[in-house]
N, C-alpha and C positions, 0 to 999 in steps of 0.2 A: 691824331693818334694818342692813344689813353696809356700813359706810361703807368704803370701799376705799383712796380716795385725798381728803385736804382741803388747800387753802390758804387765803391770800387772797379768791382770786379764783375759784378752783374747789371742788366736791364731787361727787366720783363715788360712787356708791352700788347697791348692789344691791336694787330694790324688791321688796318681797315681795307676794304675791299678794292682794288684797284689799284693798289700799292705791290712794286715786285719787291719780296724779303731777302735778297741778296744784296741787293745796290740801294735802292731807295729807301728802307727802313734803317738799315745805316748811316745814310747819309740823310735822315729826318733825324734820326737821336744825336747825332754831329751835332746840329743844327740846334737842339736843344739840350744837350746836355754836354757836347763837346768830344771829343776822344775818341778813341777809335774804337768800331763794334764789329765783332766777330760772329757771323751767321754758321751755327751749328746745327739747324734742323733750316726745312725752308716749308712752305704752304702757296701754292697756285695763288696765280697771280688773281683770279679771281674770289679766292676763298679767305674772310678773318677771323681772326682770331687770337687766341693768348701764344706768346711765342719767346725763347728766352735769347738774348745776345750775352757773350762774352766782351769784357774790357779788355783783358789781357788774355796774351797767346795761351799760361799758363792755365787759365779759367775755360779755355775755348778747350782746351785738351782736357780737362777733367769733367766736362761736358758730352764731350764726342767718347769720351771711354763710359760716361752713362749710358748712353744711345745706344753704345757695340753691345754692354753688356746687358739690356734691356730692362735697366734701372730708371731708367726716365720713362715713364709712363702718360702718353699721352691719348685725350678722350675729345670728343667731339660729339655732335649734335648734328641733323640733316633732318632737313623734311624729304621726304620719298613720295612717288605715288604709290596707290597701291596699300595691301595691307601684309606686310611681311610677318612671322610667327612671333609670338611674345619675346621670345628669346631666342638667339641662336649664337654659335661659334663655327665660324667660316674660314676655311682653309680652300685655297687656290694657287694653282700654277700662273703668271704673269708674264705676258711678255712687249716688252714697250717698243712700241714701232720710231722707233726718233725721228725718220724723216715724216713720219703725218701725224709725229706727236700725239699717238694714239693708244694706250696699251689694249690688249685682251687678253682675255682669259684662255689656256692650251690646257688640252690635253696631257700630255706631258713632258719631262724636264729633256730640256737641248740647251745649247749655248744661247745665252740671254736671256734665259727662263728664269724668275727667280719665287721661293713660296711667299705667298701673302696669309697671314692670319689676321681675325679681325673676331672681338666679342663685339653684342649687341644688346642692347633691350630696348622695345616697344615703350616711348613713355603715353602717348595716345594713339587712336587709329583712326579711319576714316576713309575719305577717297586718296588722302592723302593722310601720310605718317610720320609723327615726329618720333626717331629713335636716337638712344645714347650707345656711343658706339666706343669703346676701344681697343686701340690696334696694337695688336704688338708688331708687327713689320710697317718698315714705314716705305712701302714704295709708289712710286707713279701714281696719280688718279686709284690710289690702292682701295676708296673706300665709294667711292662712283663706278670704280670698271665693276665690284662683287657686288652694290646694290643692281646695277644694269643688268650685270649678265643671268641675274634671278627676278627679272622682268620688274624691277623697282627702281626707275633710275630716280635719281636726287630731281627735285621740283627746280627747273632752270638751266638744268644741265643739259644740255642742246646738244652737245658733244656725243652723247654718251645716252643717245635716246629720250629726251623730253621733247616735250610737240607744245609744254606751255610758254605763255608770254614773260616770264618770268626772265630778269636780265639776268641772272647769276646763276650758281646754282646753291642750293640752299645750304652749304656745309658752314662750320665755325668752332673753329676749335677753342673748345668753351672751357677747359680747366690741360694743366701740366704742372704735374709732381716730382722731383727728381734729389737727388741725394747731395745734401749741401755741409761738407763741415762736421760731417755726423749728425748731423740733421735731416730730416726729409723735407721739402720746402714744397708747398700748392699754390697755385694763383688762378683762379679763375674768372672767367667773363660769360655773361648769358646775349645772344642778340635780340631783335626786340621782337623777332618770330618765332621764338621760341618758349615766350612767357606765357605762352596760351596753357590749356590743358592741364 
């Protein structure tokens, strides 16, 4: 696990695929850096990525009030199949199945429905596509259920409509920017399927 940035009061880190962000990356930065770490966003246990931990409760809460107010801005990378538009911005109704662990996409809003927005752009095409995507809502499978349900699901993602051999699915949350001290603070990570193009 590729620690990026530590103090005090923060650790940004790169999780690696297989690893769950709630218990395990926790208790991997224990492990190397000591202290206690407070999971404020979280990434499928399948999916890595750049991700931030609080040291203190007080940091975890100035954190979680970036995320409310959608000051933490957080961007990813997928390969998809398919060739999606150069661009787009995506608005969807969501609704997460918990017991098959499955969300999709509704028609419209009822109890447990919640909206998804998501920008994009195309950085190559092909039979397959690599796109830079940021979300402003962070829900569920939020950026697999809106590639799927516009017949592009993510390259691996078996879940959610892939037929390839691919073990994973191809996401990685590749940069996170968020408001530090009056500062703005970025870190970023690229994976190594994604240097192509």
């Amino acid at each position: 696990m590729d620690i990026l940035y530590h103090d005090k009061e923060l650790a940004v880190i790169v999780k690696p695929v297989g690893l769950e962000s709630q218990a395990q990356v926790p208790e991997a930065l224990n492990a190397a850096l000591g202290g206690t770490f407070y999971p404020v966003h979280r990434l499928d246990l399948n999916v890595g990525g750049v991700m931030v931990y609080a040291r203190t409760k007080q940091a975890a809460a100035a954190l979680s009030k970036a995320i409310q107010e959608g000051s933490m801005v957080k961007e990813y990378v997928a390969m998809v199949h398919g060739m999606p538009e150069e661009a787009g911005d995506w608005e969807d109704l969501l609704f997460k199945d918990s017991a098959k662990n499955k969300v999709f996409v509704v028609k419209r809003m009822r109890g447990g429905v919640k909206k998804a927005r998501l920008e994009y752009r195309r950085i190559f095409a092909g039979e397959t596509s690599l796109v830079h995507i940021r979300l402003h809502t962070g829900r569920s499978h939020q950026i697999r259920v809106q590639f799927a349900s516009r017949r592009y699901p993510l390259v691996g993602d078996h879940k959610y409509g892939s037929k390839d051999e691919v073990a994973a699915p191809m996401l990685f949350s590749c940069r996170i920017t968020f408001p530090w001290k009056g500062k703005n603070l970025s870190f970023e990570a690229m994976p190594d399927w994604a240097q192509q193009g």
